[in-house]
N, C-alpha and C positions, 0 to 999 in steps of 0.2 A: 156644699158639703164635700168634694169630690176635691174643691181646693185645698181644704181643711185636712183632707185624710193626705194629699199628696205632697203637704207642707209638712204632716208631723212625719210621715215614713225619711222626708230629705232630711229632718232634722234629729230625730230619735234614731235613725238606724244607719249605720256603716256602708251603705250601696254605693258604688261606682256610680248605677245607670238603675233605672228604674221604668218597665216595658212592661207593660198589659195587656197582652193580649185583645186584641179588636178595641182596644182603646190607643195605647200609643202605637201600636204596630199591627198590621190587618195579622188575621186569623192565618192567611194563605201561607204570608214570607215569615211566621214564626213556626209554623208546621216545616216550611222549605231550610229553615234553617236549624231541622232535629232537635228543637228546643221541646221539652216536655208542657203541655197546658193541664195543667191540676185544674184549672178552672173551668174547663171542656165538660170533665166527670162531674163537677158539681151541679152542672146545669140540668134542668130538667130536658127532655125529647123534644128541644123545639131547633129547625133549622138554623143553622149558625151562617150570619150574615160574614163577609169580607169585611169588617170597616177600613176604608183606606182604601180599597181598590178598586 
């Protein structure tokens, strides 16, 4: 599914580059580079792992 949703956002939407948080890029270096995560607030109270690092 995860192919599916990241083949129609390349094909349906205008992006340069396309970076998810703890998915393409750990949690740490998109916090380190003052990028905002909307997807931080939506999670419920659970520890937020590094993916990637």
């Amino acid at each position: 599914m995860e192919d599916e949703v990241i083949a129609w956002i390349e094909g349906a939407w205008p992006f340069t580059a396309i970076a998810w948080p703890g998915r393409f890029i750990a949690f740490s270096a998109w916090s380190a580079a003052g990028l905002p995560n909307y997807y931080a607030g939506t999670r419920a109270q659970q520890p937020q792992s590094d993916v990637g690092d």
